[in-house]
MIZA-684714 format. One record per residue: residue number from 1; chain; y negated, x, z negated of N, C-alpha, C in turn. Coordinates in steps of 0.1 Angstrom, whole numbers. Each point is the difference from the previous one (the first is absolute). Layout:
! residues N
{pt NUM; A; {Y; X; Z}; {Y; X; Z}; {Y; X; Z}},
...
! end
This chain:
! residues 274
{pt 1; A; {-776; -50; 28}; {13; -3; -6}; {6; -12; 7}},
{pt 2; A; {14; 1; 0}; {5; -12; 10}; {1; -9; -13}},
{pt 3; A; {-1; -14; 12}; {0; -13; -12}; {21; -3; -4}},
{pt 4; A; {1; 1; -12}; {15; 0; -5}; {7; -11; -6}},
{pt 5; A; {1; -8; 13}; {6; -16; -3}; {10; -4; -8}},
{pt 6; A; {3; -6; -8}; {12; -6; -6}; {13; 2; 5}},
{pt 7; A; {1; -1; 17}; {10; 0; 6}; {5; 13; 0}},
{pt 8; A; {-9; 13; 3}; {3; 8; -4}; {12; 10; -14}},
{pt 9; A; {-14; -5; -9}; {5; 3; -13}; {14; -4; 0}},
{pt 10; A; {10; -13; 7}; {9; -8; -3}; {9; 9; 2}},
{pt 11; A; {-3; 7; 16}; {5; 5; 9}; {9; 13; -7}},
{pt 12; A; {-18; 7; -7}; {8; 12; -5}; {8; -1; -10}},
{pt 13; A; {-1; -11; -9}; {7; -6; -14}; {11; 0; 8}},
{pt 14; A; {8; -6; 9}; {10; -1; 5}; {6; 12; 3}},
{pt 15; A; {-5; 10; 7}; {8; 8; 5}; {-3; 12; -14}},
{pt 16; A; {-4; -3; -7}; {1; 12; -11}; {6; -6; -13}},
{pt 17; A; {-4; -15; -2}; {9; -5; -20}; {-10; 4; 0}},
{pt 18; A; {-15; 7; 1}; {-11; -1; -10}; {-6; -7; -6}},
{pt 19; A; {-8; -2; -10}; {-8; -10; -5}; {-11; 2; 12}},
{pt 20; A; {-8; -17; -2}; {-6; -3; 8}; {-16; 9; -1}},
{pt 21; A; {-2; 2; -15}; {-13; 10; -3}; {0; 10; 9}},
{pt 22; A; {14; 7; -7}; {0; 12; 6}; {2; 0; 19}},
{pt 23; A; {7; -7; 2}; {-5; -3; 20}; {-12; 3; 3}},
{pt 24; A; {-6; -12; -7}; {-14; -3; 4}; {-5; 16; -2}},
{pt 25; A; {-1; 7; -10}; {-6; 12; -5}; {2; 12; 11}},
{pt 26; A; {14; 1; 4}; {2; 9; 10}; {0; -7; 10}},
{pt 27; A; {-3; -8; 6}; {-10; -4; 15}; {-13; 5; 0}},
{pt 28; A; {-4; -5; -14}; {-16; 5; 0}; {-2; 15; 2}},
{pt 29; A; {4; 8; -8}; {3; 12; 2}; {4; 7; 16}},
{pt 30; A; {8; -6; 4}; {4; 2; 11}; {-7; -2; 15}},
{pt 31; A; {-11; -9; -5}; {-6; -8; 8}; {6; -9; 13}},
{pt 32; A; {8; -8; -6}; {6; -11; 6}; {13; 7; 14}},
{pt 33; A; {3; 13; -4}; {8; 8; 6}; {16; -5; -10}},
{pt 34; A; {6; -7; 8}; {13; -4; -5}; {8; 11; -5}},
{pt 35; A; {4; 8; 12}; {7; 14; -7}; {0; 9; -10}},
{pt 36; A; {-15; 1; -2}; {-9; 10; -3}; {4; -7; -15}},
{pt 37; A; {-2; -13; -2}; {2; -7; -11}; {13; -1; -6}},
{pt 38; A; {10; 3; 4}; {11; 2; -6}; {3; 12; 3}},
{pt 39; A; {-6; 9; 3}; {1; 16; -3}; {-7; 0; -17}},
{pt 40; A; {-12; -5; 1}; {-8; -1; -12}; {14; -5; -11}},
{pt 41; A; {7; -10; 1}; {7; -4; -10}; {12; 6; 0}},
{pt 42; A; {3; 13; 6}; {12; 8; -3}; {-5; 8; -5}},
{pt 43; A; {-11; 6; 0}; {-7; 11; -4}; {-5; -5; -25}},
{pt 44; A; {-3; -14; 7}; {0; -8; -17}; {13; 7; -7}},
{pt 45; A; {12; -5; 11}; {15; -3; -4}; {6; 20; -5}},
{pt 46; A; {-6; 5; 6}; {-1; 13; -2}; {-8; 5; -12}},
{pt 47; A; {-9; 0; -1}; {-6; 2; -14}; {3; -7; -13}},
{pt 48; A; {2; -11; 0}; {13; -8; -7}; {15; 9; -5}},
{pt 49; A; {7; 0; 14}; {8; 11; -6}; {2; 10; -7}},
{pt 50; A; {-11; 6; 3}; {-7; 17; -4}; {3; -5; -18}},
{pt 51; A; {-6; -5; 0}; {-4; -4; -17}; {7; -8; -5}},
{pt 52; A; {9; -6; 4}; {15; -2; -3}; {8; 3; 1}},
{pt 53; A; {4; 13; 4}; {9; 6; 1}; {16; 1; -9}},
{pt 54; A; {-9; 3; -14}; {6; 2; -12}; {6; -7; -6}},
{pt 55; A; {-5; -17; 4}; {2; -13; -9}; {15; -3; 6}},
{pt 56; A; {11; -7; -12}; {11; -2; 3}; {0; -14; 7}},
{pt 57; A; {14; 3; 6}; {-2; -14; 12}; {18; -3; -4}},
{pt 58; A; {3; -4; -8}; {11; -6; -5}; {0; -13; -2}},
{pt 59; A; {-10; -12; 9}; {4; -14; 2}; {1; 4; 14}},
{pt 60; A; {2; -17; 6}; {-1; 2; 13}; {14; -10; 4}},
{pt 61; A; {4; -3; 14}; {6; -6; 9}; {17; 10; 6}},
{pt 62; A; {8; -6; -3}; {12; 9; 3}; {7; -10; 9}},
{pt 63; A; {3; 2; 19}; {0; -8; 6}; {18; 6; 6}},
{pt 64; A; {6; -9; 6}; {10; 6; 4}; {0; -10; 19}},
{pt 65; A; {3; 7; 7}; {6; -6; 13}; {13; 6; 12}},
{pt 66; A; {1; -9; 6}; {11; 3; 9}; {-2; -3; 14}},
{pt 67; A; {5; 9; 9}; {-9; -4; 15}; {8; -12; 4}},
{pt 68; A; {-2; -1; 11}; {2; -12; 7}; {20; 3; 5}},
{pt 69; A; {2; 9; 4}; {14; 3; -2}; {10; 3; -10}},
{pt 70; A; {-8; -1; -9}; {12; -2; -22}; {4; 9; 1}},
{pt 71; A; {-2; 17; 10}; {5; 9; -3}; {-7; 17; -6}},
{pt 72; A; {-15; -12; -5}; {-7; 15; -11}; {-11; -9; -5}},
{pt 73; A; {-1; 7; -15}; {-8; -8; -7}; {-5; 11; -9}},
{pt 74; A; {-13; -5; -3}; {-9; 10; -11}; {-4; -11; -9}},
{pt 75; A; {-5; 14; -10}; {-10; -10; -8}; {-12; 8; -2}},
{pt 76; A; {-10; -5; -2}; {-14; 11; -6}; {-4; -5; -11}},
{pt 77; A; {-4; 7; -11}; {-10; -4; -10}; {-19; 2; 8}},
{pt 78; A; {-8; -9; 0}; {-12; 1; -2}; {-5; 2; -12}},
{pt 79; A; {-8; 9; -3}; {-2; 4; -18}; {-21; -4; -2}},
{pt 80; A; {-1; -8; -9}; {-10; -2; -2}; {-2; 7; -17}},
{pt 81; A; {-15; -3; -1}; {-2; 1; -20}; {2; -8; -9}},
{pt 82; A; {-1; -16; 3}; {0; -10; -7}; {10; -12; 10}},
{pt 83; A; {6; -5; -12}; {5; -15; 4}; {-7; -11; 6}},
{pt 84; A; {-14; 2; -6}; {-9; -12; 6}; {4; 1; 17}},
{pt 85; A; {-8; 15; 7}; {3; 5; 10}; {17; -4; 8}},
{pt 86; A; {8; 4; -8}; {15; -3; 5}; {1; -11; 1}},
{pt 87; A; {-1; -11; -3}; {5; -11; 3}; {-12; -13; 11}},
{pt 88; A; {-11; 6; 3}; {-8; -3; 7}; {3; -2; 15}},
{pt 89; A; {2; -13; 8}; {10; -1; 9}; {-7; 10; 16}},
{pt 90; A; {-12; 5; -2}; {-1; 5; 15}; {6; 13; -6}},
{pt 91; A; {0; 9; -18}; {4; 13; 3}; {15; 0; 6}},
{pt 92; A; {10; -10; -8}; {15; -3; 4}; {-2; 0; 17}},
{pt 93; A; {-9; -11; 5}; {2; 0; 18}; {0; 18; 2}},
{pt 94; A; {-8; 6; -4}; {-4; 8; 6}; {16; 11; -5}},
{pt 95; A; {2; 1; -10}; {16; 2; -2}; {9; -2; 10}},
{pt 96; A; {1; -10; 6}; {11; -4; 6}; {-2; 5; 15}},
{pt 97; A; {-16; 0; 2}; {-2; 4; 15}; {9; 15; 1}},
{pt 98; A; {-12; 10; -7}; {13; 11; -7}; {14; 2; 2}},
{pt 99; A; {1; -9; -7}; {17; 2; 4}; {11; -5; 12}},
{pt 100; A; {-9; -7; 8}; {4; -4; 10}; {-3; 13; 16}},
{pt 101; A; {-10; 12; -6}; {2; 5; 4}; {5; 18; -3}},
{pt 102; A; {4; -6; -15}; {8; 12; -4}; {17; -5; 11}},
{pt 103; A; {3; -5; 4}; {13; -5; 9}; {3; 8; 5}},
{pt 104; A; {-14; 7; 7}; {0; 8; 11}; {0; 19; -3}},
{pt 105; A; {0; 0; -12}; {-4; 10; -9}; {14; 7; -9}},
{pt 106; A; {2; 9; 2}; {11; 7; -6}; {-2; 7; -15}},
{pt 107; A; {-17; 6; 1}; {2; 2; -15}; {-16; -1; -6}},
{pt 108; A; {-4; 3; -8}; {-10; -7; -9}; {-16; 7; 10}},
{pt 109; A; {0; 12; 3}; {-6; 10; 8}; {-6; -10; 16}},
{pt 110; A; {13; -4; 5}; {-1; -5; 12}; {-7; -12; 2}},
{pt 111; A; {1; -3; -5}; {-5; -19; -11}; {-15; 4; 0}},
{pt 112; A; {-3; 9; -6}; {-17; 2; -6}; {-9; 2; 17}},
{pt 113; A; {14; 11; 5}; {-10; 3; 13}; {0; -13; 12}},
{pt 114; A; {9; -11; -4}; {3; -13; 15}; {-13; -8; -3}},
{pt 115; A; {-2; -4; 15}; {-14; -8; 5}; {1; -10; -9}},
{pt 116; A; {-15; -8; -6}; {0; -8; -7}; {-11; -4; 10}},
{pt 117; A; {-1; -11; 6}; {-13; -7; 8}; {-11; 11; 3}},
{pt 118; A; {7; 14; 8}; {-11; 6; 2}; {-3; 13; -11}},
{pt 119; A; {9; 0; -11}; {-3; 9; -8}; {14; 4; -5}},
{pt 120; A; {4; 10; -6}; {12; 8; -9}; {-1; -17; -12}},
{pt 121; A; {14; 1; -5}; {0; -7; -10}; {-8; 11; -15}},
{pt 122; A; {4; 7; 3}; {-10; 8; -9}; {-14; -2; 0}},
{pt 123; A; {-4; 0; 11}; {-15; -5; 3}; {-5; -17; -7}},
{pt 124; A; {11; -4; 4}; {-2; -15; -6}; {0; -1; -15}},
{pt 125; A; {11; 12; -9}; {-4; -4; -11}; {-12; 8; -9}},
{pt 126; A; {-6; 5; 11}; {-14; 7; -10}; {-10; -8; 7}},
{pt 127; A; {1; -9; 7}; {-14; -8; 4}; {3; -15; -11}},
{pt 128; A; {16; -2; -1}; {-2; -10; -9}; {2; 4; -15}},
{pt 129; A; {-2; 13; -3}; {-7; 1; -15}; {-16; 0; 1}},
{pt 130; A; {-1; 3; 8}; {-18; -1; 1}; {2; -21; -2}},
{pt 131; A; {8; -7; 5}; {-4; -15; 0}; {4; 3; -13}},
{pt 132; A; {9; -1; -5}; {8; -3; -10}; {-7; 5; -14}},
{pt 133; A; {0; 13; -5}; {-8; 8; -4}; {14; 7; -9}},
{pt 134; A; {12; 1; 0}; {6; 1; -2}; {5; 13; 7}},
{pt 135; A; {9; 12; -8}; {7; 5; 8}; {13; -3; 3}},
{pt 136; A; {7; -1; 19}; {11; -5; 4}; {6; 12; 8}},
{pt 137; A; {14; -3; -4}; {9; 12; 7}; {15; -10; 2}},
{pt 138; A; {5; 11; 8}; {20; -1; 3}; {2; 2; -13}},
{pt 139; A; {7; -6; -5}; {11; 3; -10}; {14; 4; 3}},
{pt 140; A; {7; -9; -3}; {16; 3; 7}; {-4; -3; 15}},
{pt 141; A; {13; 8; 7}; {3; -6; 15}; {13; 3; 0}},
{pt 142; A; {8; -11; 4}; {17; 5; -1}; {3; -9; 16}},
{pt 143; A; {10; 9; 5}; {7; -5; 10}; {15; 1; 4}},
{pt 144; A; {9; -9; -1}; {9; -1; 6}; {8; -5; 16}},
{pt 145; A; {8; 2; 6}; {4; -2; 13}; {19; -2; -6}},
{pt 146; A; {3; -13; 5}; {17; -5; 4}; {0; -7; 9}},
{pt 147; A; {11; -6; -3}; {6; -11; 12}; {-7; -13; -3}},
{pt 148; A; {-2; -2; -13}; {-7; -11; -1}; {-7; 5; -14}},
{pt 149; A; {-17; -9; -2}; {-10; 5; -5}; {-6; -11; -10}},
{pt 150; A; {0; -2; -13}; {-5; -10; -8}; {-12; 3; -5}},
{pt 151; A; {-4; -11; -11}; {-14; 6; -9}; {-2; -11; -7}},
{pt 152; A; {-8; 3; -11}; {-2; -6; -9}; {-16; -3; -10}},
{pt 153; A; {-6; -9; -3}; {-15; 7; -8}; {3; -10; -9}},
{pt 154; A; {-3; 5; -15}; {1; -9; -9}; {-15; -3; -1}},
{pt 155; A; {2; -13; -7}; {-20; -8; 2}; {-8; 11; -6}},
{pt 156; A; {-8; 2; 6}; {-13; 3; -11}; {3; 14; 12}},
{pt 157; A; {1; 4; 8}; {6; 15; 8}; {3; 14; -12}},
{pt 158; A; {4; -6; -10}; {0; 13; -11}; {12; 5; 4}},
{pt 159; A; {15; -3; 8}; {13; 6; 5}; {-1; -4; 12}},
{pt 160; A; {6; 7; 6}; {5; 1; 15}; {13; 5; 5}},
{pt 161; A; {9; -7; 7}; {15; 11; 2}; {2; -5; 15}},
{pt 162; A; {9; 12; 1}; {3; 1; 14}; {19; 3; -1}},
{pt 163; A; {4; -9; 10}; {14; 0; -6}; {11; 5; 17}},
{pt 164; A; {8; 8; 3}; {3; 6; 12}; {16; -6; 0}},
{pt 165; A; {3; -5; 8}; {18; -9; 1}; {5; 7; 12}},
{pt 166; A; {18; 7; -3}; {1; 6; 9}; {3; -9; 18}},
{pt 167; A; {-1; -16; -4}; {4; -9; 13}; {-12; -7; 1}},
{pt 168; A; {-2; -6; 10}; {-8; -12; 4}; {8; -11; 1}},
{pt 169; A; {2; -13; -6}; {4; -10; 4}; {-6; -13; -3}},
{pt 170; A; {9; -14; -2}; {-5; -9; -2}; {-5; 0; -18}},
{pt 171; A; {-9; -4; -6}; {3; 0; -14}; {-6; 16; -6}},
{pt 172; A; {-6; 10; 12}; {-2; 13; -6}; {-17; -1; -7}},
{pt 173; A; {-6; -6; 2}; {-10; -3; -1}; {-4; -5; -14}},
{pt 174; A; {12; -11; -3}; {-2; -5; -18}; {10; 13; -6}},
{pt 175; A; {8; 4; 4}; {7; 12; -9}; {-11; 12; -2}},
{pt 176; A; {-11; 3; 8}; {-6; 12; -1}; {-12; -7; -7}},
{pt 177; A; {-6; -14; 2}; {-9; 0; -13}; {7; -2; -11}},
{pt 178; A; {10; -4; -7}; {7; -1; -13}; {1; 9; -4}},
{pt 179; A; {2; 18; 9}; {1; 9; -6}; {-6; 8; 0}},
{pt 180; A; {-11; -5; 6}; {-15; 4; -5}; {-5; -3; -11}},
{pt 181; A; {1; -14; -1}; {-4; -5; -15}; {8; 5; -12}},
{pt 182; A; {15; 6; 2}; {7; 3; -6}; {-10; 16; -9}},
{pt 183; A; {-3; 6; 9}; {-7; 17; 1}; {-13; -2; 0}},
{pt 184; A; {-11; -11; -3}; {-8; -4; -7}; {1; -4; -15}},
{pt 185; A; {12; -7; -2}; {-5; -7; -13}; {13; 14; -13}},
{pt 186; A; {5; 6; 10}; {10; 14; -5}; {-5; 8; -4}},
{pt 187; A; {-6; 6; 13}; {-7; 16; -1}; {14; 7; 0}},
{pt 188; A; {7; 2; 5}; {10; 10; 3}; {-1; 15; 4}},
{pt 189; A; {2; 8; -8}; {-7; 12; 0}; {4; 8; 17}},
{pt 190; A; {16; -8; 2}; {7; 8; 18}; {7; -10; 7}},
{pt 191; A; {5; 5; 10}; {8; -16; 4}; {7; 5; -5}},
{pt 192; A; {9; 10; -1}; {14; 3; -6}; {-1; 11; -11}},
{pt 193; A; {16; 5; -1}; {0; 11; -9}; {-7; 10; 6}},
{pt 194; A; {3; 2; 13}; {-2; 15; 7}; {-13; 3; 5}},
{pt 195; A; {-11; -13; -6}; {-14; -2; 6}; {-9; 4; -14}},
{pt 196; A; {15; 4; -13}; {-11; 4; -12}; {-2; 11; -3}},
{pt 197; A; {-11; 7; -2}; {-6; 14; -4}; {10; 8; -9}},
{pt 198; A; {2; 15; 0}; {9; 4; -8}; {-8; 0; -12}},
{pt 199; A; {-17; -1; -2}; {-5; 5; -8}; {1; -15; -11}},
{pt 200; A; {0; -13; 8}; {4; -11; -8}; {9; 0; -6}},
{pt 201; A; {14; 1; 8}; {16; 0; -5}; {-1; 7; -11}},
{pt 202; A; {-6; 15; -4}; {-2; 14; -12}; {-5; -15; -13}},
{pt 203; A; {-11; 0; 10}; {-7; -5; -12}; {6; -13; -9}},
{pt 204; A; {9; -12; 8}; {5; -12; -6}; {14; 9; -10}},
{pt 205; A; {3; 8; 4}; {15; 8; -4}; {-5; 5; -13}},
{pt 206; A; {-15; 7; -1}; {-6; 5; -16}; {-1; -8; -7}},
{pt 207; A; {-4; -16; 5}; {-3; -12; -5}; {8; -2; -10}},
{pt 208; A; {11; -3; 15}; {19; -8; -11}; {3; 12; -12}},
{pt 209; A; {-4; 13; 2}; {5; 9; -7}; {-3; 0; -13}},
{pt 210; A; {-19; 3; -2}; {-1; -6; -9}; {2; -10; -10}},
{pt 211; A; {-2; -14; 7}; {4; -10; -3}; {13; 1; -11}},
{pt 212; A; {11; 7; 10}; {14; 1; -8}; {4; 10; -13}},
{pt 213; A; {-12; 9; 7}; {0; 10; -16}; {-9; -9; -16}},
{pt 214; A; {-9; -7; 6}; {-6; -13; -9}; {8; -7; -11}},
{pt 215; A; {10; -3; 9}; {13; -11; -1}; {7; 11; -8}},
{pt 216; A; {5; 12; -3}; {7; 5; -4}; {11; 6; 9}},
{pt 217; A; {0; -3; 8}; {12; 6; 14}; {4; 12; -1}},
{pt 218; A; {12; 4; 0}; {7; 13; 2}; {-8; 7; 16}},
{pt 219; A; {-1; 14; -4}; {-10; 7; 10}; {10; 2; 13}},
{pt 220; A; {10; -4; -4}; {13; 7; 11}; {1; -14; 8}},
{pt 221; A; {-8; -13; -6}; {4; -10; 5}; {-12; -7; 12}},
{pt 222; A; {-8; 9; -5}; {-12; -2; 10}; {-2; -3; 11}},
{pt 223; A; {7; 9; 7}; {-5; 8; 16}; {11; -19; 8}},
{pt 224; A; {14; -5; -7}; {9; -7; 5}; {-12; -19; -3}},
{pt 225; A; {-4; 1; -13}; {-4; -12; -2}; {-19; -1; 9}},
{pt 226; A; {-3; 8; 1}; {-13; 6; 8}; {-1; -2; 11}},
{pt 227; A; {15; 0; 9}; {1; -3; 16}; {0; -15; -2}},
{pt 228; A; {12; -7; -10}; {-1; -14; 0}; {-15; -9; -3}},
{pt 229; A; {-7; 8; -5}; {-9; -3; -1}; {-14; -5; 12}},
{pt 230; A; {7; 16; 11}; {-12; 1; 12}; {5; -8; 8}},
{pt 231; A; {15; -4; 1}; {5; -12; 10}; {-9; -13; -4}},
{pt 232; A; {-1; -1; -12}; {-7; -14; -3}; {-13; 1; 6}},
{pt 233; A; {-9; 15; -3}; {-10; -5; 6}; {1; -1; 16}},
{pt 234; A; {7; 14; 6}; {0; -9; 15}; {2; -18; 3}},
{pt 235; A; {5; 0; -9}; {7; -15; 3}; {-17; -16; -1}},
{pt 236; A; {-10; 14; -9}; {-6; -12; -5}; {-17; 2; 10}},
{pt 237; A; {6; 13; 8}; {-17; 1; 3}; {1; 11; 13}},
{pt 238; A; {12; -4; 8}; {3; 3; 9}; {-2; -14; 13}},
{pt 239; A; {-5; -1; 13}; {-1; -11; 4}; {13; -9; 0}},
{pt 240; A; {11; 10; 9}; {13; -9; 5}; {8; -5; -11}},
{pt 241; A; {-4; 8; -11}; {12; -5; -13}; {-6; -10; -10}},
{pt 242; A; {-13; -4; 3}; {-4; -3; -11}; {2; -23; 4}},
{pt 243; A; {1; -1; -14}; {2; -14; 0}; {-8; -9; 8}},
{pt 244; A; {3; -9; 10}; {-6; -2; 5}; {-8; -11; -7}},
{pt 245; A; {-17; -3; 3}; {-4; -10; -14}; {6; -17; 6}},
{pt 246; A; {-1; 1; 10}; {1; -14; 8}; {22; -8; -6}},
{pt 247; A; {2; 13; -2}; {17; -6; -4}; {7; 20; -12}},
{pt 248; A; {-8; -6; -12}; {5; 18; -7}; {16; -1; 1}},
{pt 249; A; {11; -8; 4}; {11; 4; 0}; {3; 6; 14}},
{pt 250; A; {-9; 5; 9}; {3; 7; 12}; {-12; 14; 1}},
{pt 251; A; {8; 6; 2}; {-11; 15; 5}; {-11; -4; 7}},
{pt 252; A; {-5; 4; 6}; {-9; 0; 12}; {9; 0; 14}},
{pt 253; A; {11; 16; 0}; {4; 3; 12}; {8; -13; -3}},
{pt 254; A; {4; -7; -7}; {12; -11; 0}; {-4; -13; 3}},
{pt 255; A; {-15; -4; 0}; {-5; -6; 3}; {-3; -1; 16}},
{pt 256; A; {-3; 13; 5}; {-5; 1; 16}; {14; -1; 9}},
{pt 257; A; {13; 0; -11}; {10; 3; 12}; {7; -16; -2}},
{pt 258; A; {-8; -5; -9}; {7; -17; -4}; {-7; -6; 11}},
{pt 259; A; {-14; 6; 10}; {-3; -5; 6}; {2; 1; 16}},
{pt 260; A; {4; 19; 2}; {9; 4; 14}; {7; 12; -6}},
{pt 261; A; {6; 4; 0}; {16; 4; -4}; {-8; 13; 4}},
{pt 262; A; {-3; 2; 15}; {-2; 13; 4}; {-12; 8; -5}},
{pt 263; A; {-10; -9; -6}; {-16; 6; -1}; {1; 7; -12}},
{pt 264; A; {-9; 10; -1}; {-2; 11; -14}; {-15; 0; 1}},
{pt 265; A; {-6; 2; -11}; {-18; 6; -4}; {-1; 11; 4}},
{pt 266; A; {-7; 4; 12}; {-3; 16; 6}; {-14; 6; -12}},
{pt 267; A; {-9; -7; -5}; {-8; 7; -1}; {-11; -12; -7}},
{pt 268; A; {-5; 7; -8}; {-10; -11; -6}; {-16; 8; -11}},
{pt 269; A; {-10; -7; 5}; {-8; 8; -8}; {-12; -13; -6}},
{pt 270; A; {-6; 3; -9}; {-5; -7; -11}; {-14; 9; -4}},
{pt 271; A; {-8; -7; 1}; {-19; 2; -8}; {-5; -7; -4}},
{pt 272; A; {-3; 2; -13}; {-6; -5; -12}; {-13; 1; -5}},
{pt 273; A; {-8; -13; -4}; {-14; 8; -7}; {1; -8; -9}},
{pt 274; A; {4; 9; -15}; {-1; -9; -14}; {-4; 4; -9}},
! end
């Protein structure tokens, strides 16, 4: 049996996040074969999974970024079992590695299959449920592309927003996190009217209807007092319309044009774990 130094163990602790037992254990096993030893602990990370499969993974790390040209930005949810887990700062590092190379990645699929030091990120997250003992997955992956590219994470990574400006200029950078923050702390169901489901619109229109039959309302008066009704909600949970929180006597879009006349919100998307 080869002799299994400290330095070792360190070695593979590093390049795996494993506990140091468990290193030591798959060296021994391995017989001081480095590789061999972190094949051993994907293979953990794999059996691990098997038998977690089932267990819900609704905590976890919701990361947002923007390349290096402000012209596309994602976000990912990392999804763990427990909070203890989510807020533990190498699972978050390991979040953010993730998403720095979801950049490169178009949709959730593509992401699982890109190299992670040698392995699929997929690979990576069933060797670190074998560390972890937890099961981890993608949750959300959202991506947008404009002229200019914002983002947002509220503390604790429980929101994430990604905010798309139809100009680049000076000052685009605080307008796209404000309205980021704006579509974190909102939840706006579209940016606009034309971004809302018909099956929503049905459904807020039965709402007001009800509502007005409650109230006593003439049935003839419905369908007129019903639309007034669905403008308010556009107004209140729509992105461009909605009050802006930083000044409520300006819209949002009246807000972005107080700051360049020509710019409009191309596009915005928002992930939550609550």
């Amino acid at each position: 049996m080869s002799n299994i130094t400290a330095s070792d163990v360190n070695k593979l602790r590093k390049s795996t996040g494993a506990g140091i037992m468990d290193c030591k254990k798959a060296l021994v096993e391995a017989n001081g074969d480095f590789d061999l030893a972190i094949e051993n602990l994907r293979k953990k990370g794999q059996k691990v999974a098997a038998k977690r499969a089932d267990r819900d993974s609704s905590e976890g790390a919701v990361i947002a970024k923007v390349n290096d040209a402000n012209d596309t930005g994602i976000i990912i949810s990392l999804n763990c079992e427990t909070d203890f887990v989510a807020k533990n700062e190498s699972f978050v590092a390991l979040a953010n590695q993730i998403a720095t190379i979801a950049l490169s990645a178009n949709t959730k699929d593509e992401l699982l299959s890109s190299d992670f030091e040698n392995m699929t990120v997929q690979e990576k997250l069933i060797e670190q449920t074998g560390v972890i003992g937890e099961k981890l997955e993608i949750g959300s992956f959202e991506r947008i592309s404009s002229e200019f590219v914002g983002s947002y994470i509220h503390a604790g990574n429980k929101i994430a927003t990604i905010v798309g400006l139809s100009n680049s200029f000076d000052g685009a950078s605080e307008v796209a996190k404000n309205v980021s923050m704006q579509a974190a702390a909102m939840n706006p169901v579209a940016l606009d009217e034309n971004g809302v489901s018909k099956d929503v619109i049905e459904k807020e229109i039965e709402i007001a209807k009800d509502q007005l039959r409650a109230e006593g309302k003439p049935e003839a008066m419905l369908d007129n007092i019903a639309k007034g009704k669905l403008k308010k909600f556009f107004k209140e949970n729509t992105l461009v319309n909605q009050a802006f929180i930083k000044d409520n006597k300006l819209s949002v879009t009246d807000y972005v044009k107080s700051v360049n006349s020509e710019c409009s919100i191309t596009d915005f998307k928002r992930s939550a774990l609550v």
